[in-house]
FIFI-908921 format. One record per residue: residue number from 1; residue in three letters; z, y, x of N, C-alpha, C, O, CB in turn. Coordinates in nm, 4 decimals. Each point is the difference from the previous one (the first is absolute). Glycine has a CB too. Layout:
<rs>
NUM ALA Z Y X Z Y X Z Y X Z Y X Z Y X
...
</rs>
This chain:
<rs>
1 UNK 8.5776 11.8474 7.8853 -0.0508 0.0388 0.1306 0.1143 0.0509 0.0890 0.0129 -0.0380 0.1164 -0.2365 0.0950 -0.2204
2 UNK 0.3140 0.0389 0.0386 0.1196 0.0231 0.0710 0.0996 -0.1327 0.0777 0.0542 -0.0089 0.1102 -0.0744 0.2135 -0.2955
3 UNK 0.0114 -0.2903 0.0737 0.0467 -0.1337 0.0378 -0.0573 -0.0262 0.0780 0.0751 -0.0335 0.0916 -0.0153 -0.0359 -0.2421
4 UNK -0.1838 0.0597 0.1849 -0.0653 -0.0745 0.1391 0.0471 0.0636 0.1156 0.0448 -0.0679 0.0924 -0.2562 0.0098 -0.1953
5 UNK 0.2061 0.1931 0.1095 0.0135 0.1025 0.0986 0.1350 -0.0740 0.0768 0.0038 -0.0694 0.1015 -0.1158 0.3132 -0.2503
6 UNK 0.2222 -0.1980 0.0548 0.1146 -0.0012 0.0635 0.0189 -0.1487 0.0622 0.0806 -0.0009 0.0930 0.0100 0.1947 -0.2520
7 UNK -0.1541 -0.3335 0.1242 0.0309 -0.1419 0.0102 -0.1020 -0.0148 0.1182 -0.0122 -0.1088 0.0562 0.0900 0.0238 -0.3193
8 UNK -0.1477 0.1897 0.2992 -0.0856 -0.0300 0.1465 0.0724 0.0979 0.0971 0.0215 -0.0261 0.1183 -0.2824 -0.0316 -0.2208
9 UNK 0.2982 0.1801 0.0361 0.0308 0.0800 0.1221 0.1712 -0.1121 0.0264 -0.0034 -0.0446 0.1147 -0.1508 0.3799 -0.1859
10 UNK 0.2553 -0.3713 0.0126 0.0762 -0.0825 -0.0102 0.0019 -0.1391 0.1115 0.0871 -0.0538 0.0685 -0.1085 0.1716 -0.3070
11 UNK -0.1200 -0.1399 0.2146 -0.0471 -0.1300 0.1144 -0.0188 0.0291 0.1326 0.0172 -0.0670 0.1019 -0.1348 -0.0278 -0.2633
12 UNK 0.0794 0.2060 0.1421 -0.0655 0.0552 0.1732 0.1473 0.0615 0.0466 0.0394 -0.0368 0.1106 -0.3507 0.1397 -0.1549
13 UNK 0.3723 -0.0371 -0.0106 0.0679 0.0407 0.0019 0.1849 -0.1255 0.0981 0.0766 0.0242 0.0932 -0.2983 0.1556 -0.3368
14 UNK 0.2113 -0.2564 0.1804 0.0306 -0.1439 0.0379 -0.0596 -0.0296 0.0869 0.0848 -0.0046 0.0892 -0.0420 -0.0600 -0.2567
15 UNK -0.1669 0.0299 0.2250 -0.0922 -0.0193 0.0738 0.0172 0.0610 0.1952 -0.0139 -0.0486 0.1122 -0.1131 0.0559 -0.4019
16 UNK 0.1579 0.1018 0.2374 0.0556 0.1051 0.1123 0.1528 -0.0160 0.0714 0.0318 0.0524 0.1068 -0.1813 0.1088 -0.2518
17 UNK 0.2372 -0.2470 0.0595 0.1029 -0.0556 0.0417 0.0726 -0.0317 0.0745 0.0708 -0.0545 -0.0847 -0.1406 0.0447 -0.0020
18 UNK 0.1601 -0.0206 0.2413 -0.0457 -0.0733 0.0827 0.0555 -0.1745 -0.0271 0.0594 -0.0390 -0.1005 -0.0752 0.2857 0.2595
19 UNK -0.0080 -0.2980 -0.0864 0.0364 -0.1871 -0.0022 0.1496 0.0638 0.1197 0.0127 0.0798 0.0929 -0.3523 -0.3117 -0.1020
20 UNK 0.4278 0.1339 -0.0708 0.1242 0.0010 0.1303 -0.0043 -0.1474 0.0337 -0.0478 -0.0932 -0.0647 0.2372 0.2932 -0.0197
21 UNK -0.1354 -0.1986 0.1871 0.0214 -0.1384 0.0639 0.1025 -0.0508 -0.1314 0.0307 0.0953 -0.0716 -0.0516 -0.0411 0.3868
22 UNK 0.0649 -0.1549 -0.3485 0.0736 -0.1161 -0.0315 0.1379 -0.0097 0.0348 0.0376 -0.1007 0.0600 -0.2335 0.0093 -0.0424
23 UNK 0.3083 0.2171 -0.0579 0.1495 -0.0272 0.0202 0.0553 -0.1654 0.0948 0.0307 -0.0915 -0.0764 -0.0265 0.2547 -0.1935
24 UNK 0.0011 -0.1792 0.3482 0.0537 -0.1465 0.0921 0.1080 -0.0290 -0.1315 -0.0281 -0.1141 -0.0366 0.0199 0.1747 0.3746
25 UNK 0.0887 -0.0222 -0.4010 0.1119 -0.0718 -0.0655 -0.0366 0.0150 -0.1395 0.0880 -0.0173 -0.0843 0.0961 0.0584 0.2566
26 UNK -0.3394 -0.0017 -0.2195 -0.0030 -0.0248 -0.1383 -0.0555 -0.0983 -0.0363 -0.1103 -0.0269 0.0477 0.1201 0.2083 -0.0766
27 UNK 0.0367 -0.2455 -0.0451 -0.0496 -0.0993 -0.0877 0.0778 -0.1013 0.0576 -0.0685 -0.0996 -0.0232 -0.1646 0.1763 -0.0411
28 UNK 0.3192 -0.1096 0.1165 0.0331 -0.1335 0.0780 0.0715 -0.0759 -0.0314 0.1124 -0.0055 0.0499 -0.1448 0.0853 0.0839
29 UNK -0.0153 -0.1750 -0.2403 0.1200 -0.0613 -0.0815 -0.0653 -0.1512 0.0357 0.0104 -0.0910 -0.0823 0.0739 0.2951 -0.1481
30 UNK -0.1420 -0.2209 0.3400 0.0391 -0.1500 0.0671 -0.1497 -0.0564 -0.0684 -0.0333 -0.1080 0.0490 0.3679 0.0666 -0.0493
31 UNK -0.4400 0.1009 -0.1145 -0.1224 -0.0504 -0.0266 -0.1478 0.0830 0.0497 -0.1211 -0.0203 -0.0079 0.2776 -0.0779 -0.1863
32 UNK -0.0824 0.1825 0.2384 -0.1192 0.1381 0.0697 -0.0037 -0.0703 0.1447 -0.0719 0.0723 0.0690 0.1551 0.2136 -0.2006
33 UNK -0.0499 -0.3657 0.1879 -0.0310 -0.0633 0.1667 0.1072 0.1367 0.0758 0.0477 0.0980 -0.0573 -0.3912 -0.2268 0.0501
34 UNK 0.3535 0.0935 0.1320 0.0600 0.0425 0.1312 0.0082 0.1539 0.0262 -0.1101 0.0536 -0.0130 0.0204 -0.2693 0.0990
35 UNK 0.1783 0.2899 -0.0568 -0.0493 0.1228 0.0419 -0.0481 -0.0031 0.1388 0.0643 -0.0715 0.0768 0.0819 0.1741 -0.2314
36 UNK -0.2749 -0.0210 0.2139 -0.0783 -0.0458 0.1267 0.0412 0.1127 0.0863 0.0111 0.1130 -0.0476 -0.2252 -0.2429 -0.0539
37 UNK 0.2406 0.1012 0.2440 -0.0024 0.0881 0.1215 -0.0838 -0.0347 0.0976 -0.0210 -0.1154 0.0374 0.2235 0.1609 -0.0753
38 UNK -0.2584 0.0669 0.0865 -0.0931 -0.0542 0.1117 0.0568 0.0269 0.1199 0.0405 0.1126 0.0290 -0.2361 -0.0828 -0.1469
39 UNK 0.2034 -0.1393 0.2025 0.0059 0.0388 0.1322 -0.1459 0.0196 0.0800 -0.0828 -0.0895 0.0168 0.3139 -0.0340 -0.0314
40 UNK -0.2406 0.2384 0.0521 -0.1398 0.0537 0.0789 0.0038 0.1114 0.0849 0.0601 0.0878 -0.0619 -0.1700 -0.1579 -0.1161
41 UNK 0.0804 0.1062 0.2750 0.0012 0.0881 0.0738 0.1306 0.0501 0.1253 0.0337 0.0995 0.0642 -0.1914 -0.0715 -0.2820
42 UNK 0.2049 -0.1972 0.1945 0.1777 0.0572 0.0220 0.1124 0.0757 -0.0468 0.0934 0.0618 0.0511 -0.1909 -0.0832 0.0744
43 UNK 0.0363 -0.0173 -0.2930 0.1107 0.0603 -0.0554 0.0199 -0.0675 -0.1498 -0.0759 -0.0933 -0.0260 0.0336 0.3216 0.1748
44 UNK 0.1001 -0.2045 -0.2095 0.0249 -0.0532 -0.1810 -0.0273 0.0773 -0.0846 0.0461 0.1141 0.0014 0.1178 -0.2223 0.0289
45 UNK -0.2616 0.0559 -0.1428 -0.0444 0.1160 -0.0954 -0.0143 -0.0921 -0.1415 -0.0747 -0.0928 -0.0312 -0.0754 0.2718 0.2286
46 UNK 0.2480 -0.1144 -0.2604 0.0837 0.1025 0.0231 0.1413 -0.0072 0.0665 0.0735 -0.0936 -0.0314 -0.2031 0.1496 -0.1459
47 UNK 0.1721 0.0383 0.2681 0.1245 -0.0001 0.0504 0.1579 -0.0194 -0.0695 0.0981 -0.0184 0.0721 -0.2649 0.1449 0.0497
48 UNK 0.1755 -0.1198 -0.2647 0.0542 0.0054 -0.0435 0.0007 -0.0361 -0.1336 -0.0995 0.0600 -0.0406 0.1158 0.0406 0.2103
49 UNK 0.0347 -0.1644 -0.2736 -0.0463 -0.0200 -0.1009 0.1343 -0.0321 -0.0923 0.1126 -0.0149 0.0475 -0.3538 -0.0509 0.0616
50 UNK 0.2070 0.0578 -0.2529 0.1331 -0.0266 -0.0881 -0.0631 -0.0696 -0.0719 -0.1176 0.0060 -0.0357 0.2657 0.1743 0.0327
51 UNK -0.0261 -0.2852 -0.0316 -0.0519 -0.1257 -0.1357 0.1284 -0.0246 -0.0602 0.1129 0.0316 0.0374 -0.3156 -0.1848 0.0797
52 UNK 0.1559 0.0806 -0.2338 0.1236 -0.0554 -0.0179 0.0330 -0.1378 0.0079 -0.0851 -0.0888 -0.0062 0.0876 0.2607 -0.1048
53 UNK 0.1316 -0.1937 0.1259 0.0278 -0.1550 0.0176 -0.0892 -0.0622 -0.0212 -0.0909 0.0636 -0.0534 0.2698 -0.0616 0.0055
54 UNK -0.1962 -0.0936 0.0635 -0.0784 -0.1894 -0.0051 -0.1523 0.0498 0.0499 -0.0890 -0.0830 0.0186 0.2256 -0.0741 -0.2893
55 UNK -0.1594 0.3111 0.2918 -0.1399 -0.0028 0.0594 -0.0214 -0.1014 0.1604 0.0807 -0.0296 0.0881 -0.0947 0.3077 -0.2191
56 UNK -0.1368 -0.3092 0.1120 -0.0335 -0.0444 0.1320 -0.0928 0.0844 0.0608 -0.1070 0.0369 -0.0483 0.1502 -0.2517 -0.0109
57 UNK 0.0075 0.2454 0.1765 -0.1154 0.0785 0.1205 -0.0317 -0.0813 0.0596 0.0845 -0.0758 0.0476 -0.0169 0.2636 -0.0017
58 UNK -0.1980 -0.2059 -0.0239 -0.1241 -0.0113 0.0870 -0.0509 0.0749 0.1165 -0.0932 0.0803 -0.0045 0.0556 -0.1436 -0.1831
59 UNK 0.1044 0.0317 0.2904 -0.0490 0.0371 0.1702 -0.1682 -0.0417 0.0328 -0.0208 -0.1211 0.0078 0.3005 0.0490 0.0866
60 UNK -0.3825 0.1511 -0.0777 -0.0809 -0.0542 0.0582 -0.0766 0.0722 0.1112 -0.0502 0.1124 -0.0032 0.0625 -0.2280 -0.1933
61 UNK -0.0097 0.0177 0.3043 -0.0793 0.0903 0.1205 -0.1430 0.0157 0.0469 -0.0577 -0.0894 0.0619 0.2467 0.0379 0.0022
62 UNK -0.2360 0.1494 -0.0902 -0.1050 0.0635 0.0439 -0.0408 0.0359 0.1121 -0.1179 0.0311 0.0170 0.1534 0.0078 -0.1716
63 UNK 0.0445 -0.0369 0.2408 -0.0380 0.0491 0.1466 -0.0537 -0.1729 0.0689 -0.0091 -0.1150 -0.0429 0.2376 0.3787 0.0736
64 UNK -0.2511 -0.1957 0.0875 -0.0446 -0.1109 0.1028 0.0874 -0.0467 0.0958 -0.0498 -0.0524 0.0996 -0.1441 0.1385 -0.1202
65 UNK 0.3198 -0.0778 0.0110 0.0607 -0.0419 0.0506 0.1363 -0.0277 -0.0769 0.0355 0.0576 -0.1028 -0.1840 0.0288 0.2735
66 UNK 0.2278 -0.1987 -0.0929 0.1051 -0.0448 -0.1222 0.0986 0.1147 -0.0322 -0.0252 0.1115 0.0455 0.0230 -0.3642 0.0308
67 UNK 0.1097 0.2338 -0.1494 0.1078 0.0201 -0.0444 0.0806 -0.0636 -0.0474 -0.0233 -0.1143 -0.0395 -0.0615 0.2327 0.0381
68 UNK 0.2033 -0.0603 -0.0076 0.1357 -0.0508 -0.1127 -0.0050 0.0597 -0.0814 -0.0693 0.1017 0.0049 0.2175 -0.1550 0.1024
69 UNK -0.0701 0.0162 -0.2334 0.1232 0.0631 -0.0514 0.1155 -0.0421 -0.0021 0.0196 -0.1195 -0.0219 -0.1409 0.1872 -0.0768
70 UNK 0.2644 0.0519 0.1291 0.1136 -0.0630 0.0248 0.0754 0.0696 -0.0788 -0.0117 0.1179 0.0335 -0.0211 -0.1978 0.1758
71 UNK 0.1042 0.0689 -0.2966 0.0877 0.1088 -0.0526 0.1071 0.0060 0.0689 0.0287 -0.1056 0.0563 -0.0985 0.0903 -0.2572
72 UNK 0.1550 0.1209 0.2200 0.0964 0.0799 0.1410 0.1240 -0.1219 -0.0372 0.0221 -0.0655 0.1018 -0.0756 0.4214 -0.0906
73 UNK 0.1164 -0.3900 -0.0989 0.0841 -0.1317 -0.0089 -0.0404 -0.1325 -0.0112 0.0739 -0.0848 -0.0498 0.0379 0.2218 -0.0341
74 UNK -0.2356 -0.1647 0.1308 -0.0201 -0.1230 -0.0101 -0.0118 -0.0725 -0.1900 -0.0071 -0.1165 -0.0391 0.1459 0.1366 0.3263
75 UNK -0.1373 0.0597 -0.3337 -0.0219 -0.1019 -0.1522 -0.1325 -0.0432 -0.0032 -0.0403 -0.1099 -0.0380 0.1956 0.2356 -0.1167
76 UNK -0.2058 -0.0527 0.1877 -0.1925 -0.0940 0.0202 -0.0422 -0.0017 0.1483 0.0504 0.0533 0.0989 -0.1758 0.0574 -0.3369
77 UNK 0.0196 -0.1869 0.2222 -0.1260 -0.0105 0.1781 -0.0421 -0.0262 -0.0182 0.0365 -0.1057 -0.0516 -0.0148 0.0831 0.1975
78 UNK -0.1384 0.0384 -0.1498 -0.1551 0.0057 0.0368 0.0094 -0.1247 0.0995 0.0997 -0.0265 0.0672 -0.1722 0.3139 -0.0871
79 UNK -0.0412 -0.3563 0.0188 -0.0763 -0.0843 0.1254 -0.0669 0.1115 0.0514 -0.0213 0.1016 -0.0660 -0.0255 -0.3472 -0.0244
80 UNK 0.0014 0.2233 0.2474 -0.1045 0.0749 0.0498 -0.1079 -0.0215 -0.0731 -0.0530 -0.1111 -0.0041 0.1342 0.1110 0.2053
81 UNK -0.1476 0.1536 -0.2991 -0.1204 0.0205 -0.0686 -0.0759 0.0252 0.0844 0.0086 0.0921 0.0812 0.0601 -0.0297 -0.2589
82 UNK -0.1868 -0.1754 0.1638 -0.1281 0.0461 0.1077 -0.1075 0.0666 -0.1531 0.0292 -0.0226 -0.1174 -0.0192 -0.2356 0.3936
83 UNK -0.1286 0.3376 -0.2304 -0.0818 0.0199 -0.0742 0.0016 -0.0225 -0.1425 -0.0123 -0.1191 -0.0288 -0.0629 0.0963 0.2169
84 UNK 0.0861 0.0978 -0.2813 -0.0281 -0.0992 -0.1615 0.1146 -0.0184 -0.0247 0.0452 0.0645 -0.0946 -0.2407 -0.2044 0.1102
85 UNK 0.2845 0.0490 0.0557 0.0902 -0.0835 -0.0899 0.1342 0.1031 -0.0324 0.0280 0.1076 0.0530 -0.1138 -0.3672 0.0653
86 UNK 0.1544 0.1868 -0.2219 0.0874 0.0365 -0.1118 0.0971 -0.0140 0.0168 0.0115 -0.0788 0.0938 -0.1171 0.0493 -0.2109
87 UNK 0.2988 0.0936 0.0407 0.0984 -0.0190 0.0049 0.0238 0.0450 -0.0968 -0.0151 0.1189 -0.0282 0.0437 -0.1427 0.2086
88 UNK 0.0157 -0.0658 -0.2550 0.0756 0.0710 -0.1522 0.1687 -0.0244 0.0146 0.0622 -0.0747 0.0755 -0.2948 -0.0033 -0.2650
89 UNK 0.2754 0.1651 0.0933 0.1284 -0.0112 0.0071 0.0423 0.0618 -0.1804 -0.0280 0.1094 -0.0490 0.0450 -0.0743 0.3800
90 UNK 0.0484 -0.1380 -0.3870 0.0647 0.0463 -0.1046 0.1667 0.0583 0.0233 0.0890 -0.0524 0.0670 -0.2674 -0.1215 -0.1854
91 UNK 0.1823 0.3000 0.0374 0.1012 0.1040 0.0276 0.0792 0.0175 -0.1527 -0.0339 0.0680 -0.0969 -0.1260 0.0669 0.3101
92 UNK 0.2712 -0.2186 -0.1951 0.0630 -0.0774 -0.0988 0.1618 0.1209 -0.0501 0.0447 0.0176 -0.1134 -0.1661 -0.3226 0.2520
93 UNK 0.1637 0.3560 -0.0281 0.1343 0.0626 0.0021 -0.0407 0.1824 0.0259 -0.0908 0.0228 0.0800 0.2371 -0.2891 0.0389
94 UNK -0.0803 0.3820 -0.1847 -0.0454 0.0881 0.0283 0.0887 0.0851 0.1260 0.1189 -0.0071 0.0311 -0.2307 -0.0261 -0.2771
95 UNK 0.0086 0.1083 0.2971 0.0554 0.0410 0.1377 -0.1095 0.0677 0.0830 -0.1096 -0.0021 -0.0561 0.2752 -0.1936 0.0545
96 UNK -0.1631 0.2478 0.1064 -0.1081 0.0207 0.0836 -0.0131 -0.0716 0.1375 0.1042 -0.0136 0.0642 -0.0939 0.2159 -0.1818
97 UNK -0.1583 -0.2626 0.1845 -0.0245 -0.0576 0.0598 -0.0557 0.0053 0.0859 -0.1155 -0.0394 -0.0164 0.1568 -0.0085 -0.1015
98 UNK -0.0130 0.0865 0.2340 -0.0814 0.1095 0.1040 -0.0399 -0.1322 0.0789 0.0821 -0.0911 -0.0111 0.0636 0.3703 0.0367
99 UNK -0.2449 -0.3019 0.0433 -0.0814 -0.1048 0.0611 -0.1026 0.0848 0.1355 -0.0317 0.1188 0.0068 0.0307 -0.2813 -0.2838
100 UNK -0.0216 0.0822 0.3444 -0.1202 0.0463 0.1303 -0.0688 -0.1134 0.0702 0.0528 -0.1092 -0.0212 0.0899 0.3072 0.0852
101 UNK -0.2426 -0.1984 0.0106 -0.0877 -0.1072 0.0908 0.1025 -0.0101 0.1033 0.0376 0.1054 0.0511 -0.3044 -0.0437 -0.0896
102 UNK 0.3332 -0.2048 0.0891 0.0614 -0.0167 0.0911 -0.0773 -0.0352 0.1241 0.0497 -0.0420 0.1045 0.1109 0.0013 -0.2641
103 UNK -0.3253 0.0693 0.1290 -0.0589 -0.0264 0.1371 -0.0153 0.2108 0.0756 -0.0123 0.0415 0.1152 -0.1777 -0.3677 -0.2284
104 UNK 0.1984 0.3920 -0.0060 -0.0557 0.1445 0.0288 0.0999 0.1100 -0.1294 -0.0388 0.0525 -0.1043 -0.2741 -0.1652 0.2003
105 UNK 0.4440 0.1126 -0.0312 0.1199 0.0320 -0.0797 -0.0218 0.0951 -0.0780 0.0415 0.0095 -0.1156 0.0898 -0.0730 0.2610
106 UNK -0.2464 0.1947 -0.0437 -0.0166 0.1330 -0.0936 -0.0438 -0.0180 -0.1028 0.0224 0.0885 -0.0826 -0.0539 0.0288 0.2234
107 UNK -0.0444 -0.2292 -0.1822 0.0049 -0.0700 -0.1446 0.0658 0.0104 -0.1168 0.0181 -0.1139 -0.0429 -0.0601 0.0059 0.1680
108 UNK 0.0973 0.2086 -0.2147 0.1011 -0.0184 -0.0819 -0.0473 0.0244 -0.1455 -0.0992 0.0654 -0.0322 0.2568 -0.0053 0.2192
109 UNK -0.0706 -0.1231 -0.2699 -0.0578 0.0021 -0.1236 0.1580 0.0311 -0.1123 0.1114 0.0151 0.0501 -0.3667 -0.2134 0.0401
110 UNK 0.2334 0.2016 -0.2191 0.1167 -0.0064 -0.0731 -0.0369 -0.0958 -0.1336 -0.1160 -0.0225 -0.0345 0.2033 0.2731 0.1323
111 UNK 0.0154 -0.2959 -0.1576 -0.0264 -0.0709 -0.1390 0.1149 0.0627 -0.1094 0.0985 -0.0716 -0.0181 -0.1946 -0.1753 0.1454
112 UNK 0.0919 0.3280 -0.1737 0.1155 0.0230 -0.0818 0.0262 -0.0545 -0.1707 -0.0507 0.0523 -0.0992 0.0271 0.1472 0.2756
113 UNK 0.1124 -0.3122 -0.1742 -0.0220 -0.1238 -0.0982 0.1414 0.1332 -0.1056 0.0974 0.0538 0.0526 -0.1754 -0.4237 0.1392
114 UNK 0.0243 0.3864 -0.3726 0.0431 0.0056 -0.0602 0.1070 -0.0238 -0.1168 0.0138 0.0838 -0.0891 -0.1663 -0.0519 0.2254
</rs>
């Protein structure tokens, strides 16, 4: 009976826990899919993020009106994203990668490749 006690209070106990979001750079060994950013509200979420090499990020826009993505040296671009649509980019070399909407500059985001 003691055994039961402790293996329920144990569960609830667990139960009470909280859920965290999903680390952006864990698990990413190229069979877990894309790490995702949303563009929405006029801005990038998340603003910032770390992976390691050979990860791919996934741009997708949520707002109602288009966007880019540009990273500040030109190594990637975006097409103009209308609604929905997508930009992936695989991030092959490590470094950091600061990017923004070249239609609405205050736009800024980071990628920091491991």
């Amino acid at each position: 009976m003691k055994l039961n006690l402790v293996f329920i209070a144990t569960v609830l106990l667990m139960a009470q826990l909280p859920v965290h979001a999903q680390n952006p750079s864990a698990g990413q060994d190229g069979k877990s899919g894309p790490v995702e950013v949303k563009i929405d509200n006029f801005s990038f979420s998340p603003a910032t993020i770390s992976v390691p090499a050979g990860t791919t990020v996934r741009w997708t826009n949520h707002d109602d009106i288009p966007h880019t993505v540009v990273e500040d040296k030109e190594n990637f671009k975006s097409k103009t994203l209308d609604t929905d649509e997508q930009f992936s980019y695989t991030f092959t070399k490590p470094g950091t990668y600061s990017y923004f909407c070249s239609i609405h500059p205050k736009m800024t985001g980071k990628v920091v490749v491991q």
